[in-house]
VEXROLUM-380040 format. One record per residue (C-alpha): x, z, y. Coordinates in Angstrom, 2 decimals. Each point is the difference from the previous one (the first is absolute). Layout:
NODE      c1      c3      c2
NODE       X       Z       Y
...
This chain:
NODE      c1      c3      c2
NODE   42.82   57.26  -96.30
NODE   -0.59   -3.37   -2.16
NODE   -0.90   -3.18    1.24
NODE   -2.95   -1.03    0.06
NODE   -1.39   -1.54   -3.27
NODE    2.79    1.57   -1.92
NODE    0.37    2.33   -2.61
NODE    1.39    2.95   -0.05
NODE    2.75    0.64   -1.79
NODE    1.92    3.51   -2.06
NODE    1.62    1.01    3.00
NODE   -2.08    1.26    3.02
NODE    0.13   -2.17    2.97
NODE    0.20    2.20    2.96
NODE    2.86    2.15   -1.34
NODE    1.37   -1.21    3.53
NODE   -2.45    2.42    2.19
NODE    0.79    2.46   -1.75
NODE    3.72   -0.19    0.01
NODE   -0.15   -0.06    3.79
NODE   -2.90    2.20    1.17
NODE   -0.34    2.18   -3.33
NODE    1.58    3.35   -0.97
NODE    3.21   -1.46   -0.74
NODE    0.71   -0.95    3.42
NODE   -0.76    3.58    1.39
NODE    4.08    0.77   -0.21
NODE    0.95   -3.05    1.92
NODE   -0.58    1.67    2.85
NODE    0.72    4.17   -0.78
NODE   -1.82    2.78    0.40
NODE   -1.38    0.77    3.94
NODE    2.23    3.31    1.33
NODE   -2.61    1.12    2.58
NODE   -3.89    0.75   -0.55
NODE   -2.46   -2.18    0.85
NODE   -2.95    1.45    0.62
NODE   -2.42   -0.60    3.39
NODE    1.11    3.58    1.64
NODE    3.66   -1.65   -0.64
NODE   -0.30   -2.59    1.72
NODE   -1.51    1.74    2.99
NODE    2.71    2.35    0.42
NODE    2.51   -2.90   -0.03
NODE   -1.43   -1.28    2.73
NODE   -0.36    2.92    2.29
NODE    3.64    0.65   -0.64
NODE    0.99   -3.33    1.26
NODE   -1.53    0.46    2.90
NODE    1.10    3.35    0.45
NODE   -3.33    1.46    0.29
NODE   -0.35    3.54   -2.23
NODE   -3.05   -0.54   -2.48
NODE   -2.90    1.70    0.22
NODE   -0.74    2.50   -2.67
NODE   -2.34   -0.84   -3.07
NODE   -2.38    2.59    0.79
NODE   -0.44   -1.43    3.69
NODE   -3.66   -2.07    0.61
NODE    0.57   -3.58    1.38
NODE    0.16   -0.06    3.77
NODE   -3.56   -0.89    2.14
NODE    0.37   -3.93    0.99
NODE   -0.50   -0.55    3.58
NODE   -3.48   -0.87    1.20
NODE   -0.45   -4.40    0.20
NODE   -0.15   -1.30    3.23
NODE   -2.97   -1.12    0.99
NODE   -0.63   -3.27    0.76
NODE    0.04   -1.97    3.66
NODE   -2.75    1.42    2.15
NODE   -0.32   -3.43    2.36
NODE    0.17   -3.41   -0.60
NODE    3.55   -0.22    2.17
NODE    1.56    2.55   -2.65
NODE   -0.89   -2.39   -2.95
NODE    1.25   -3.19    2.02
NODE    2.99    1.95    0.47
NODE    0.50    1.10   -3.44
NODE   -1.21   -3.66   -1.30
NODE    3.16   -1.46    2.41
NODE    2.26    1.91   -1.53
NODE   -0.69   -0.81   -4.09
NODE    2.28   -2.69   -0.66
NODE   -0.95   -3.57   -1.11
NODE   -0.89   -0.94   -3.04
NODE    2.16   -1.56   -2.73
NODE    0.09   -3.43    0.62
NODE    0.52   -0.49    3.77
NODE   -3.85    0.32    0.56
NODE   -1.53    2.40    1.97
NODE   -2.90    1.75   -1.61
NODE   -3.96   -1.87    1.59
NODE   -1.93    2.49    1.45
NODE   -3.79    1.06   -1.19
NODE   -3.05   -2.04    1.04
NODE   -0.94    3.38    2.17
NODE    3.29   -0.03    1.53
NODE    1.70    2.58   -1.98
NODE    3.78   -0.52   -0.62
NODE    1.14   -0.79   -3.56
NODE    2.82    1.94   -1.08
NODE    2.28   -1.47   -3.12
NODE   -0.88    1.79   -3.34
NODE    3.10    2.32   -0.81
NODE    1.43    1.11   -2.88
NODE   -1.96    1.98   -2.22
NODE    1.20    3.19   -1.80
NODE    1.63    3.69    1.92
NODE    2.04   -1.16    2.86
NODE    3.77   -0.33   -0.31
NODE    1.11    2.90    1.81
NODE   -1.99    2.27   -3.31
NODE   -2.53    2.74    0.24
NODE   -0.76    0.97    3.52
NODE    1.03    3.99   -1.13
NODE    3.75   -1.25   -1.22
NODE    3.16   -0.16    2.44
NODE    0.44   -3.08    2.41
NODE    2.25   -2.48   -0.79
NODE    3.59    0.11    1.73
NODE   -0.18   -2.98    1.44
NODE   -2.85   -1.93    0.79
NODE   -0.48   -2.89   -1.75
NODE   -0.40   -2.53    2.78
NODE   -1.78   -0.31    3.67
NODE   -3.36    1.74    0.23
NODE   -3.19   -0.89    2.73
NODE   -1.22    3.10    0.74
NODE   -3.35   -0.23    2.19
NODE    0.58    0.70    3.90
NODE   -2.26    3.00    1.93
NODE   -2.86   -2.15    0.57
NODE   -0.62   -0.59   -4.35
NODE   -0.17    3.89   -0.41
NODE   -2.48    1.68    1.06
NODE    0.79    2.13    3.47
NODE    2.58   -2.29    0.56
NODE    2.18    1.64   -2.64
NODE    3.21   -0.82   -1.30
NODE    2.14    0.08   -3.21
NODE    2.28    2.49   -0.69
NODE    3.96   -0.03   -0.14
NODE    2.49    0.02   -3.15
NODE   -1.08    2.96   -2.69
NODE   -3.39   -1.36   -0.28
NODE   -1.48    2.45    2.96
NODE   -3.68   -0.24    1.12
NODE   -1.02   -1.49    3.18
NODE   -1.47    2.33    2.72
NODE   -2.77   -2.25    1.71
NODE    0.46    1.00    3.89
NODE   -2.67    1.23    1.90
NODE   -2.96   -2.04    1.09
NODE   -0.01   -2.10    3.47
NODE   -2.47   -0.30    2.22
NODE   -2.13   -3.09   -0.45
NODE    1.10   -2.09    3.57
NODE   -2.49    0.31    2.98
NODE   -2.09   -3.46    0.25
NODE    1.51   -0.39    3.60
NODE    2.97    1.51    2.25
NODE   -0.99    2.59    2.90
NODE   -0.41   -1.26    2.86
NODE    2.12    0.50    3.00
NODE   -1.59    2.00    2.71
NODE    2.30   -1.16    2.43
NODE   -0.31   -3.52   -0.33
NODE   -2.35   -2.03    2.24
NODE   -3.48    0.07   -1.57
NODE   -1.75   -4.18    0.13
NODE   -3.33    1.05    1.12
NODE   -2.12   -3.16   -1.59
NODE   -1.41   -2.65    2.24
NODE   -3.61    0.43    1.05
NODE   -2.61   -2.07   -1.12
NODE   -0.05   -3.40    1.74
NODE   -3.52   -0.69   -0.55
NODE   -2.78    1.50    1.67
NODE   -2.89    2.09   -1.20
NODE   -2.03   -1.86    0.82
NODE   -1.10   -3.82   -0.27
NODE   -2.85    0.21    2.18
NODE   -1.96    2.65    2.77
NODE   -3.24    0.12    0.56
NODE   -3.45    0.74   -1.54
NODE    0.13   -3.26   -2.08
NODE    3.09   -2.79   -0.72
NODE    0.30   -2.98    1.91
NODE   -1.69   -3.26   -0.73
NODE    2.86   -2.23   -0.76
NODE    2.79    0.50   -2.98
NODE    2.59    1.45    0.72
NODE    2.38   -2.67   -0.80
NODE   -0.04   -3.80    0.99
NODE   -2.09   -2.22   -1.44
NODE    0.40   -3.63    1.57
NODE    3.05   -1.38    1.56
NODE    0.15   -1.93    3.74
NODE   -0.54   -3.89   -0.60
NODE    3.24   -1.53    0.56
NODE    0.77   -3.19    1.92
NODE    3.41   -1.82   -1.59
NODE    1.45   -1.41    3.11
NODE   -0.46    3.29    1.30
NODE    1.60    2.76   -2.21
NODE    1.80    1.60    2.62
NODE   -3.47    1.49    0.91
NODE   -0.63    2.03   -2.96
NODE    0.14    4.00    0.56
NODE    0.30    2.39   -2.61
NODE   -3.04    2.31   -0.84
NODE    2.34    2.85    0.96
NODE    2.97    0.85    1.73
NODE    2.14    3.07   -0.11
NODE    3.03    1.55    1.88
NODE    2.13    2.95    1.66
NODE    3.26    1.23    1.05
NODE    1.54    3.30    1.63
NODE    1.25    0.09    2.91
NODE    1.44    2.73    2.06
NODE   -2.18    3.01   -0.58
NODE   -3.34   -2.08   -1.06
NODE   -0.52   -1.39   -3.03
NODE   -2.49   -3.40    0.65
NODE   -2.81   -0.79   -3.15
NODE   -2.13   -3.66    0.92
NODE   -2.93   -1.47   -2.13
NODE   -2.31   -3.07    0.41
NODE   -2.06   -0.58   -2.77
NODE   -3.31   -2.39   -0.08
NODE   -3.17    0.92    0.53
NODE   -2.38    0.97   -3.00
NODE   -2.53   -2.95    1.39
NODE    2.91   -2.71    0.20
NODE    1.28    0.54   -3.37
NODE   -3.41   -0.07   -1.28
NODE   -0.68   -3.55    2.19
NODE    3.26   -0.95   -0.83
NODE    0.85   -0.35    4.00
NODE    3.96    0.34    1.63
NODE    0.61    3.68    1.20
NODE   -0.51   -0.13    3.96
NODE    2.46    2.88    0.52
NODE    3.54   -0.60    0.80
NODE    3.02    2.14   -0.63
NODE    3.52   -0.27    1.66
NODE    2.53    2.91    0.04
NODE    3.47   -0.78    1.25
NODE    3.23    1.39    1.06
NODE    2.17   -0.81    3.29
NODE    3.62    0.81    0.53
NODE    2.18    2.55   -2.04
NODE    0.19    3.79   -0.17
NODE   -1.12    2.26    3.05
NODE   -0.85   -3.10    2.34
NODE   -2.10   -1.57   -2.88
NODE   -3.67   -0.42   -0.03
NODE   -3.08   -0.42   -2.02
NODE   -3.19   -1.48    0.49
NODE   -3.34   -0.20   -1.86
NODE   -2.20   -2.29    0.84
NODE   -3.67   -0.21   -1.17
NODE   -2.26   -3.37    1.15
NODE   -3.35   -0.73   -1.41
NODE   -1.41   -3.84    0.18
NODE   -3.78   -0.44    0.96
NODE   -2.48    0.66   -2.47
NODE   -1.54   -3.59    0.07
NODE    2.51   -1.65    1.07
NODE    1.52   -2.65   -1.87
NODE    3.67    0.71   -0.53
NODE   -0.27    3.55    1.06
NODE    3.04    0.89   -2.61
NODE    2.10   -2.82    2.14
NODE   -0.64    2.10    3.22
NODE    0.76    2.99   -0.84
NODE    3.17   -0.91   -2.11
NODE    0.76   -1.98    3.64
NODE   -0.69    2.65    2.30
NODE    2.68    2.99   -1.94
NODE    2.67   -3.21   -0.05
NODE   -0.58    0.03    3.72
NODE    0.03    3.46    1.02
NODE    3.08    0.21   -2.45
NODE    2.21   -2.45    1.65
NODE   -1.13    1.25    3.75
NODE    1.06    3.82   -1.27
NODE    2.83   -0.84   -1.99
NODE    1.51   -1.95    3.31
NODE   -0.54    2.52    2.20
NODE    0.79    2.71   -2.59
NODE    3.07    1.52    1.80
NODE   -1.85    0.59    3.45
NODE   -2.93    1.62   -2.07
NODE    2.02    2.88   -1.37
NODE    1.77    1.02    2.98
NODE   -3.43    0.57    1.62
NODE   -1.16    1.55   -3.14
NODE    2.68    2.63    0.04
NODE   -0.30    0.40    3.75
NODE   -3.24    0.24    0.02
NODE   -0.75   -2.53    2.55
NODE   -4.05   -0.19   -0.82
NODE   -0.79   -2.20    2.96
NODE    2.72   -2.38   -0.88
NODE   -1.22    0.25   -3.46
NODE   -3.45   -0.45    0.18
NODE    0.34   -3.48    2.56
NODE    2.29   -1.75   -2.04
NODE   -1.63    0.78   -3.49
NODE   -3.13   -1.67    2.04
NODE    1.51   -3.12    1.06
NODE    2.02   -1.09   -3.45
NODE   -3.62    0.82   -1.89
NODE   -2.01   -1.99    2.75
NODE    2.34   -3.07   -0.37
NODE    0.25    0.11   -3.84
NODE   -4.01   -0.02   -0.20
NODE    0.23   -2.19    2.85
NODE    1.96   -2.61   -2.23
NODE   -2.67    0.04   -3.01
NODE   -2.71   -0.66    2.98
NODE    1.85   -3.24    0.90
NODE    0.48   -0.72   -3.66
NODE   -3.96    0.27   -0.15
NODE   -0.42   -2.44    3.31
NODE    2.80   -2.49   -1.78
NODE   -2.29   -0.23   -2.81
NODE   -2.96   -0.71    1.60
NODE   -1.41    3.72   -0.98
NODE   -1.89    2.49    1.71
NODE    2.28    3.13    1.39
NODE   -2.18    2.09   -2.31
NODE    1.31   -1.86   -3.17
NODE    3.02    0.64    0.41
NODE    0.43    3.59    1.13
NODE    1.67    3.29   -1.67
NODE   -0.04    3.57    0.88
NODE    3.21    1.40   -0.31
NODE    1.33    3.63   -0.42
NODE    3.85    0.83   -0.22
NODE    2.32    3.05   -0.29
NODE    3.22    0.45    1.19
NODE    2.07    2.55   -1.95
NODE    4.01    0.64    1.49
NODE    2.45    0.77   -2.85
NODE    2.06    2.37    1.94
NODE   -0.49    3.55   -1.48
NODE    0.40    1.63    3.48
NODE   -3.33   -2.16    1.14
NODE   -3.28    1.13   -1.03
NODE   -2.29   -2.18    2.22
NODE   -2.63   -2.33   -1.32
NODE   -0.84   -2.89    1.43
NODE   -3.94   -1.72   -0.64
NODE   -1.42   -3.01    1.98
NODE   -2.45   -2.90   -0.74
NODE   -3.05   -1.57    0.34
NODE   -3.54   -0.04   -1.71
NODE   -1.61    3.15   -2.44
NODE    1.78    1.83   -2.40
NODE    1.20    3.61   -0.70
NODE    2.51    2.23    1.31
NODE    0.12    3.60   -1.53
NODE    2.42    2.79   -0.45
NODE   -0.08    2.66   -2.74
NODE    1.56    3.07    1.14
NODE   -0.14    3.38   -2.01
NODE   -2.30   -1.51   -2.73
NODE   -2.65   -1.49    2.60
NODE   -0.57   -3.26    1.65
NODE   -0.18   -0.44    3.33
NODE   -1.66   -3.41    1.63
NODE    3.23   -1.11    3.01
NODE   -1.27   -3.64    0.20
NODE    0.14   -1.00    3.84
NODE   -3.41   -0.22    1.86
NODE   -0.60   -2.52    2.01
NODE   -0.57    1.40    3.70
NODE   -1.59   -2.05    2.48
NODE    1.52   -2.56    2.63
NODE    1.27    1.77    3.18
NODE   -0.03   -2.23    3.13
NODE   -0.60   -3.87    0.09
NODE   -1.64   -1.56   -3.64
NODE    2.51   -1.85   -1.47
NODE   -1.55   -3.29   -2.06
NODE    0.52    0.62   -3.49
NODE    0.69    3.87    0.08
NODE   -1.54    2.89    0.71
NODE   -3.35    1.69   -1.09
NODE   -3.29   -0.57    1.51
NODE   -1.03    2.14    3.34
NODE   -1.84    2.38    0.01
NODE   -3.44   -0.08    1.37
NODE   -2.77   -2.36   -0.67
NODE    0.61   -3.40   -0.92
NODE   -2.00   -0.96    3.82
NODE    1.56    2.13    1.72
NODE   -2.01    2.57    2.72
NODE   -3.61   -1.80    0.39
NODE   -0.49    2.56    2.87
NODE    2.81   -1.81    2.02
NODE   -1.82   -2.59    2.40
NODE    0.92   -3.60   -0.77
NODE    1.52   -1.63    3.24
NODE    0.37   -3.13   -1.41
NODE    3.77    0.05   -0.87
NODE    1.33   -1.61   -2.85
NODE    2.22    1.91   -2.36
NODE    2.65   -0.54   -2.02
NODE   -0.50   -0.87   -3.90
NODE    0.36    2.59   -2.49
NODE    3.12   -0.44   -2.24
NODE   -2.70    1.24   -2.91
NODE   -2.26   -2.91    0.93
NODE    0.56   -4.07   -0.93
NODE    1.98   -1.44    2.61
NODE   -1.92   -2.77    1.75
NODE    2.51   -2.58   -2.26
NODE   -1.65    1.69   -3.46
NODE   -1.20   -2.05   -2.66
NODE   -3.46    2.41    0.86
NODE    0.20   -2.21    3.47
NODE    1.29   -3.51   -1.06
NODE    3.27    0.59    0.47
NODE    3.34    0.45   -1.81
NODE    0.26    2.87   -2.92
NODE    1.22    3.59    1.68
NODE    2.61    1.89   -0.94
NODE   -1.71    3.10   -2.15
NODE    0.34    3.57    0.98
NODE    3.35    1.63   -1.98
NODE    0.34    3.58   -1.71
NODE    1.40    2.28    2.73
NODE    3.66    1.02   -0.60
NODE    0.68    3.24   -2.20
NODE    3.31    2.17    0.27
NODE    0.58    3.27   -1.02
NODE    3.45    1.37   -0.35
NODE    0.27    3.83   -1.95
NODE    2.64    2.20   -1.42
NODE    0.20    0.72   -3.09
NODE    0.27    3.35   -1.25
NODE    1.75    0.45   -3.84
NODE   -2.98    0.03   -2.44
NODE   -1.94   -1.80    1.79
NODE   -1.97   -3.53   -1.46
NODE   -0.56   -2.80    2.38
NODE   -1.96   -2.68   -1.28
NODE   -0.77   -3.37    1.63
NODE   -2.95   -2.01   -1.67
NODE   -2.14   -3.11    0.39
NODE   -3.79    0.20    0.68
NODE   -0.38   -0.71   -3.81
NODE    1.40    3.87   -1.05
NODE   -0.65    1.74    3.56
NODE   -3.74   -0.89   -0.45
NODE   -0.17    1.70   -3.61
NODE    2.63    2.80    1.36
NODE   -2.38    0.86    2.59
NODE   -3.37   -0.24   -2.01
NODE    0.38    1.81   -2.96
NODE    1.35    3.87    0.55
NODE    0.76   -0.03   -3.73
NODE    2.66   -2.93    0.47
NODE    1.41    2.47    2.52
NODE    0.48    2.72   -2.10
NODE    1.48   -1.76   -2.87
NODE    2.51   -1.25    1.78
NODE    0.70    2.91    2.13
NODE    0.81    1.61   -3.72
NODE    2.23   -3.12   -0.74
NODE    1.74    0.11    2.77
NODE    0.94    3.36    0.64
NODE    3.17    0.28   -2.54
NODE    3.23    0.97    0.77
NODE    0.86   -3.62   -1.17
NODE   -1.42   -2.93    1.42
NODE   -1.65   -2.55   -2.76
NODE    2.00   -2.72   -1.96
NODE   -1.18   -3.60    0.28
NODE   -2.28    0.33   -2.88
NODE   -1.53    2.88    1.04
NODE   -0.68   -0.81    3.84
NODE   -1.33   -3.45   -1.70
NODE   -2.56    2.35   -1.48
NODE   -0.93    1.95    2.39
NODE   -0.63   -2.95    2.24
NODE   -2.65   -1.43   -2.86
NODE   -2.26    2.80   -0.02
NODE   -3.25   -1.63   -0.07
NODE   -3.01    1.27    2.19
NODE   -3.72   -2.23   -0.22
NODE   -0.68   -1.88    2.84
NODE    3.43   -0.88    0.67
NODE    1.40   -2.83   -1.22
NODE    2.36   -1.80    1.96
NODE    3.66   -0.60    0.09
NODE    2.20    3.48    0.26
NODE    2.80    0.28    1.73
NODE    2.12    3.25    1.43
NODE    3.27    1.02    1.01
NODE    1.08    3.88   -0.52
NODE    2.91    1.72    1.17
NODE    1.25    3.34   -1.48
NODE    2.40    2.15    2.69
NODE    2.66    1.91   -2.09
């Protein structure tokens, strides 16, 4: 070769190639002693490996059939954790779809040569092979000799949930608290459902405020006790204080322990009427809870008489005690006057009798076998001398026997007449006639339903047969009612009837 610009000269410049790469340097290195030739070259390599070669003659053994790829996208997130990183130190992004990137390899027939020659004898270095859950059936690779896997048989897909036990205690679901029914009757009551106006409220006098409804129970012994007051459809519309009052209490501990319910209802134009009746259960309450002890032994023995005489005297004194309130203030007996209705309930077990006394209308019924049955106490008439105050009317015309000559003897005043000292004759206000004393005592039989009531829910209970019947079907479960439920139940509206509700019911296990 010449540099560049210059000329060549006599002698040929690159004399030099050929003295090193040109015919004359073919016996630097002798003659080759073996043949070289491609079938050569394969023989010396089966010998080394100490493998016989095949003949000439033979065909070229069948390659194995590819593996097909990943059936699932766990098998390529398998395979995809198992392709080392990428030169660099950088793992390989993944596709906008998702899709792992794997690092491009080399290109060219893999290192190991053609997939019909002889395995290396030692691998070359650690291999990944996919796990059972890349292949498809769960297969897996095969040993040393290059052996084909054998996918194992299918499995059964798993069931979408375990058998159940059939001796483990089936959870029957709850039935449905509310009832079917929002209303009975031909046509729906007048008045929403709901309240609309709230009572006015005075600020120095909070502690007068009732709530729209009230709500309790308990179980006791073998009865389980449910209790509801709830206002009126007519005072929630007027926005007027529920009359109704609700008190349900507990005296003394375990078997000697007793509960009473007591139900008052405030006049219905009287002023403060929600005042009386809250006053008149606080009454009864204290007079019951202090004699408490001497009430359930003559409960459990039976003792009506004794019973029956003292239940009278602690509800004349507490009503007695809201009529001097009444003359304290200045008010009219009549203004400040309750009826009252109470239940005694014993929590021993071993003592099924049930106790009811009171004073003024209401409702007493019992639901036995899926009917009701009407046990309110009637009010029989005096025997012997009128007492002032108590009793019924006699019998008999209001005159008396017009065919009885008149001798000219005076007679006594009729207690059911003004006294001569009325405000009808001039004189100072009389005392007004009183409710007659009510007491019933029963025994309770198990499934039986006894339910107490004020004249607000008796009155509807009694009217409407339909009422009846719905809650006959209420009622009648092997499980008495939760709070929500007997809540319910007690709201069942009926036309016509819209004044405060409020029951007790007991359910005998």
């Amino acid at each position: 070769m010449s540099q560049q610009g210059g000329r060549p000269t006599g002698r040929h410049e690159d004399d030099w190639w050929e003295e090193l790469y040109g015919d004359a340097a073919v016996d630097d290195t002798g003659p080759a002693t073996a043949s070289d030739s491609l079938d050569d070259r394969f023989a010396s390599a089966s010998g080394t490996l100490h493998e016989a070669p095949p003949p000439a003659d033979a065909p070229p053994p069948v390659p194995p059939p590819p593996v097909p790829p990943p059936a699932d996208a766990s098998s390529a997130d398998a395979s995809s954790a198992d392709v080392p990183p990428a030169p660099g130190g950088q793992a390989p992004r993944p596709f906008p779809d998702g899709t792992a990137a794997h690092p491009p390899g080399p290109s060219g027939p893999p290192p190991g040569g053609a997939p019909w020659g002889p395995p290396p004898a030692t691998p070359e270095g650690p291999v990944a092979f996919a796990t059972g859950t890349g292949l498809p059936g769960g297969a897996a690779s095969g040993g040393a000799g290059g052996a084909a896997a054998v996918p194992p048989p299918p499995q059964e897909p798993p069931s979408a949930a375990p058998a159940a036990d059939p001796r483990a205690p089936r959870l029957e679901p709850p039935p449905d608290p509310l009832p079917s029914r929002v209303h009975v009757g031909s046509r729906p009551p007048t008045y929403d459902a709901e309240p609309t106006a709230l009572p006015a409220a005075d600020p120095e006098g909070l502690d007068d405020l009732v709530p729209d409804t009230v709500l309790d129970g308990a179980r006791y012994g073998a009865c389980t006790l449910r209790a509801a007051s709830v206002r009126g459809d007519s005072a929630r519309y007027r926005g007027e204080p529920r009359r109704d009052a609700l008190l349900t209490a507990r005296f003394g501990t375990g078997e000697q322990a007793l509960v009473l319910v007591a139900v008052a209802t405030g006049g219905r134009a009287a002023p403060g009427a929600h005042r009386t009746a809250t006053e008149a259960c606080r009454w009864i309450g204290r007079a019951v809870g202090l004699s408490h002890a001497r009430l359930v032994e003559d409960i459990r023995a039976a003792r009506r008489g004794d019973l029956k005489s003292g239940l009278h005297r602690l509800t004349d004194r507490s009503l007695g005690r809201l009529r001097a309130d009444a003359a304290g203030q200045g008010l009219e007996p009549d203004a400040h006057a309750a009826t009252l209705r109470c239940l005694l309930l014993p929590a021993d077990p071993a003592c099924r009798t049930r106790v009811f006394f009171g004073v003024g209308p209401g409702g007493l019924l019992r639901l036995r076998d899926g009917a009701w049955q009407d046990i309110e106490p009637q009010v029989s008439e005096v025997r012997g001398e009128p007492v002032v105050g108590f009793g019924s009317p006699p019998s008999g015309p209001p005159g008396g026997d017009h065919l009885i000559l008149d001798l000219g003897i005076p007679t006594p005043p009729s207690p059911y007449e003004p006294s001569p000292g009325s405000s009808e004759r001039g004189g100072a206000p009389a005392e007004p006639l009183r409710e007659p004393f009510r007491f019933r005592t029963s025994i309770a039989r198990p499934g039986d339903v006894l339910l107490m009531c004020a004249a607000g829910f008796a009155d509807p209970l009694h009217g409407e047969r339909e009422l009846r019947a719905h809650l006959a079907d209420r009622w009648s479960r092997p499980e008495p009612p939760g709070l929500a439920a007997f809540l319910a139940d007690v709201q069942v509206r009926v036309k016509g009837y819209a004044d405060d509700r409020t029951a007790a019911a007991v359910w005998e296990a």
